[in-house]
N, C-alpha and C positions, 0 to 999 in steps of 0.2 A: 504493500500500500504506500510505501515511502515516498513512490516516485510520482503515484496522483496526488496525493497532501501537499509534494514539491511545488506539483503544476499546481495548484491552487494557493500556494503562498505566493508562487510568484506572482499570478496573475493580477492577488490582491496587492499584492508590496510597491508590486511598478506599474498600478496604476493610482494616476492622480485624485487628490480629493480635499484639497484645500476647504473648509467650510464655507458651507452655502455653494460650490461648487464640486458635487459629489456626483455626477453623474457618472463621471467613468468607472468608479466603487460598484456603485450601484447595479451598473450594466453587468456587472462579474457575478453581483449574486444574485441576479433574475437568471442568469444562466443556470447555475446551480441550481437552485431553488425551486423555480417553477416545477420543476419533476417531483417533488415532495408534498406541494401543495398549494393553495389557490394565493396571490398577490394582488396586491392591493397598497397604497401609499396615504399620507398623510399630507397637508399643506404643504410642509415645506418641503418635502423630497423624502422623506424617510421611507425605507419599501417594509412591507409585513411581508412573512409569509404563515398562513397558519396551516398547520399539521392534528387534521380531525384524527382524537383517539376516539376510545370507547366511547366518552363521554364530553360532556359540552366543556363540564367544569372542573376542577378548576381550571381557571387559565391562566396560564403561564407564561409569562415574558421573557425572552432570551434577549437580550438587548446588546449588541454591536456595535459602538459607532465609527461611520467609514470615514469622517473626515480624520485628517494629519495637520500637525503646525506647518505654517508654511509664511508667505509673505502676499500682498500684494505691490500693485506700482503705484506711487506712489504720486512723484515726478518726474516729469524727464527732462536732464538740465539742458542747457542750449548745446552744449557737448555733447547731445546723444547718452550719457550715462542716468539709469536708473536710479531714482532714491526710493525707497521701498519701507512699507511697514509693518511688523510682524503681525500677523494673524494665529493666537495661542503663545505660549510659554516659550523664549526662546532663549539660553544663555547665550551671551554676546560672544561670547571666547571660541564659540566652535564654528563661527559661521565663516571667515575668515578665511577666502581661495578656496571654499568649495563650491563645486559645479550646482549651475540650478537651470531651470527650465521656463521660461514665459510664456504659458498656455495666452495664447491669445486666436481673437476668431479668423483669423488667416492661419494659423496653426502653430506649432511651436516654436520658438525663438531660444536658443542654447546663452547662456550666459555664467561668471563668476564672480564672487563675489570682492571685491576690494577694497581698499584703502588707502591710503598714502604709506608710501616704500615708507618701511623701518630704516633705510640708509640713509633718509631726509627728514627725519626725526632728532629731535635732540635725546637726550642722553637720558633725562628725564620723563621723557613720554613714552618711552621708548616700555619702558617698566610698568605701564600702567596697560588693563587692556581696553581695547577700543572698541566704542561702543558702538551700538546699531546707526545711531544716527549722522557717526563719523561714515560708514558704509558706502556704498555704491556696487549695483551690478553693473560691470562691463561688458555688452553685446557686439562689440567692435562695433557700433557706430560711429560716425563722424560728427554726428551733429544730429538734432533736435528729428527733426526731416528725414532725416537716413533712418530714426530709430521708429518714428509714425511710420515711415513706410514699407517698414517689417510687420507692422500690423501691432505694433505696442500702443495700449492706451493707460489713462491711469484706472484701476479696480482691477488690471488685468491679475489674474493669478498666478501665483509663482511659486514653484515646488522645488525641494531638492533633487538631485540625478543620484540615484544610488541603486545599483540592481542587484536582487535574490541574488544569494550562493549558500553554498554548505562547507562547512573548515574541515578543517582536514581529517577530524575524526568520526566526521559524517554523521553528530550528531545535533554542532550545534550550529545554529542558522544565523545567517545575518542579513539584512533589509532593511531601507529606511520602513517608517510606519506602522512598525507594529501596534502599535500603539493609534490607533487599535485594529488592523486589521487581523489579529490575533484571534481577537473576543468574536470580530466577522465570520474567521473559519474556523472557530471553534462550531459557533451555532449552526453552521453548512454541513460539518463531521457527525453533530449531535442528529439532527436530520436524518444523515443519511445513515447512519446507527438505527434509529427508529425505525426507521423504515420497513413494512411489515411487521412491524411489531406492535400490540395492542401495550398501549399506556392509556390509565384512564383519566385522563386529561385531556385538554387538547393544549395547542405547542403555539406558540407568535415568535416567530424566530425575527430581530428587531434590528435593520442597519439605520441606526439612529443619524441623523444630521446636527451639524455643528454642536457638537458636547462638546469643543474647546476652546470655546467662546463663551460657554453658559450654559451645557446641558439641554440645549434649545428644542431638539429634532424628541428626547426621552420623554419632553414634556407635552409635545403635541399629541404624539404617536399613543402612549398613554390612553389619551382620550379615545381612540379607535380600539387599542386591544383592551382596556378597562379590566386590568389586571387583579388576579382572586393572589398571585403571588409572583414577585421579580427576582429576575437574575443581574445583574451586571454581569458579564462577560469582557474581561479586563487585562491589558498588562498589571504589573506589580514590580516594582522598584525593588531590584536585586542587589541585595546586597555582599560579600566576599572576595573586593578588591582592595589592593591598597590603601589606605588611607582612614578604611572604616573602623567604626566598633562594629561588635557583633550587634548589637542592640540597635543600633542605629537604622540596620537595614537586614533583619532577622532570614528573608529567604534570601534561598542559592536557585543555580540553574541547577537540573537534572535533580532537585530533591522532592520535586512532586510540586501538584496547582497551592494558589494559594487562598486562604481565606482570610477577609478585612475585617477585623476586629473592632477597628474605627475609621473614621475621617471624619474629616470636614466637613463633607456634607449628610453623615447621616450613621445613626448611631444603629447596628443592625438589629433585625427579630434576634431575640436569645432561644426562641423557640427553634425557628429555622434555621439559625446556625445549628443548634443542637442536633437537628433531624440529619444536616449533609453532615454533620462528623458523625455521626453514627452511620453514616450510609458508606462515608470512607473508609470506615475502620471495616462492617461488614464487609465489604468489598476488596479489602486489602490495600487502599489504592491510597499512596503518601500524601500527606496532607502538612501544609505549613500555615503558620498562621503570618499577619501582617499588619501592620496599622500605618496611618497616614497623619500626621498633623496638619497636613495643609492640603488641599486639592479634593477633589471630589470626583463620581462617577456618575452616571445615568442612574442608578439607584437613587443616587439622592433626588431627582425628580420621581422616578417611578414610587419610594415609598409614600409620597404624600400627593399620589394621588387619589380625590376621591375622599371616601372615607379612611385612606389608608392603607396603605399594603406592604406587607410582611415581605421585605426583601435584602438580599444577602449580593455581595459582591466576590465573585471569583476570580480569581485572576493567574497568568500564565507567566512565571519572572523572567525579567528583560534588563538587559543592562544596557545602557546610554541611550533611552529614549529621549525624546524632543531634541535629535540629534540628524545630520545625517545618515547616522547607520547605527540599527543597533542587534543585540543578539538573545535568543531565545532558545532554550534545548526542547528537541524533538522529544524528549520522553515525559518532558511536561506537561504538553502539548497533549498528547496520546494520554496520557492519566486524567487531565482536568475532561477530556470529552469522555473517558471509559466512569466518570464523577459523577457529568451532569446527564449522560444517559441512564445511570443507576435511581437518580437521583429522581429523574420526571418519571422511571415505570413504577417507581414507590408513591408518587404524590398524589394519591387519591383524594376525595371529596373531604371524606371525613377529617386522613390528616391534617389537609388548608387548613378545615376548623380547628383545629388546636390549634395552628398559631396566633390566631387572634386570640383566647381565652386565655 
């Protein structure tokens, strides 16, 4: 199965999906998808797909979302160079001569990213790092004119250039955008898992739009799948590199999915945590735990919607997201989907009701 999971990270990794501009995401997992069950969208773009089990209810949320940080254009100075604004969380320190890409509607435009030479720097600036707004992409244009008539305008969207591969021990992966197109092919795997298989539930598998801007696409969408219980579907900030405590950032790659104990935005069911470590442990399948002090996921719109709903974030660990390239191991990956299909053929009527009491 290695090598279709491959062709489906790649598909999702290198394609574009700046928020509010997801359609190419999109277009990946109506592929997939529509063979699992009926589609259908929400205002802003976000696609459903639901998967009728035995029974109507509960209904369950898998929630994805396809956009990535990225930038738009900003300006374009009389020289033809870009000034650009980040769109989502961006450290200023990694952006710095890497390759990016200006989707615009004549089609794409290749650029990188720059600054003023370190050789024409003083001594003193030189120490300090340089922030977004010092920046500029250079498209090799000449001038203002040259770079319009590439078909650059300002809002256009701008993503980083980083393609799928596997390291050298064939397990672990590396691509911009996991974050989240992770949590995307996880709920595509969970699908096609199910598939012929009765769960008495039925399934909304959810590629949410602009969660890195505000959770925006979790909140609409919501309203159409009116969810009895939520998933987030997530990366998870890995930790076991240089520099860290252990505490700081409690998972590793290859030790199993993780589950959020906290964040930002949304303190989880204790009920339903309880239900997937018990469904972990039954099942054999490694479980880590994680918390967030700052940042948040589509959970934290999904649990308040409505009256409420009981929801839990999963997540797959990833090291140097919000970057151009980061990394995620295959065995993670394969445990959190062998988690949440254990987890939806247990979730019957009655259990839902216990996690609201």
């Amino acid at each position: 199965m290695s090598h279709e999971i491959d062709a489906l990270f790649r598909e999702l990794t290198e394609a574009s999906g700046l928020p509010g501009f997801e359609r190419e995401v999109r277009d990946v997992i109506r592929k997939y998808c529509e063979q699992y069950g009926s589609i259908e969208y929400d205002g802003l773009g976000s696609i459903i797909c639901k998967k009728q089990g035995t029974a109507q209810s509960p209904r369950i949320m898998l929630a994805g979302h396809m956009d990535e940080v990225g930038f738009i254009v900003a300006y374009i100075t009389e020289k033809g160079f870009i000034k650009f604004q980040g769109v989502g969380g961006w450290f200023d320190q990694v952006l710095l001569a890497q390759r990016v890409v200006v989707k615009t509607a004549r089609g794409d435009v290749p650029g990188i990213i720059g600054a003023k030479a370190p050789h024409l720097m003083s001594e003193e600036d030189r120490k300090k790092v340089v922030q977004m707004k010092d920046m500029f992409i250079d498209v090799g244009a000449s001038s203002r004119e040259e770079a319009e008539g590439l078909g650059i305008r300002p809002g256009d969207p701008i993503l980083p250039v980083s393609g799928f591969g596997v390291m050298g021990n064939g397990k672990v992966l590396m691509a911009k955008a996991w974050d989240d197109r992770v949590g995307c092919a996880l709920f595509i795997e969970v699908l096609r898992r199910l598939s012929g298989v009765n769960h008495p539930n039925t399934v909304y598998a959810v590629g949410t739009v602009q969660e890195e801007v505000g959770l925006r696409g979790a909140t609409t969408a919501s309203h159409i799948v009116n969810p009895d219980v939520g998933f987030a579907l997530e990366v998870d900030v890995s930790g076991g590199t240089p520099g860290l405590e252990e505490h700081e950032a409690p998972t590793r790659l290859g030790k199993g999915p993780a589950l959020t104990v906290y964040d930002a935005s949304m303190v989880p069911s204790a009920k339903l945590r309880d239900f997937v470590i018990s469904v972990a442990k039954e099942t054999g399948v490694p479980l880590q735990f994680s918390y967030m002090a700052r940042g948040g996921t589509d959970a934290g719109k999904m649990h308040i919607h409505g009256a409420g709903v009981p929801s839990l974030v999963i997540g797959v660990p990833s090291r140097y997201i919000h970057s151009h390239v980061g990394l995620i191991h295959r065995d993670d990956f394969e445990s959190a989907a062998a988690l949440m299909t254990s987890v939806i053929e247990r979730l019957d009527a009655a259990t839902a009701a216990e996690f609201k009491r």
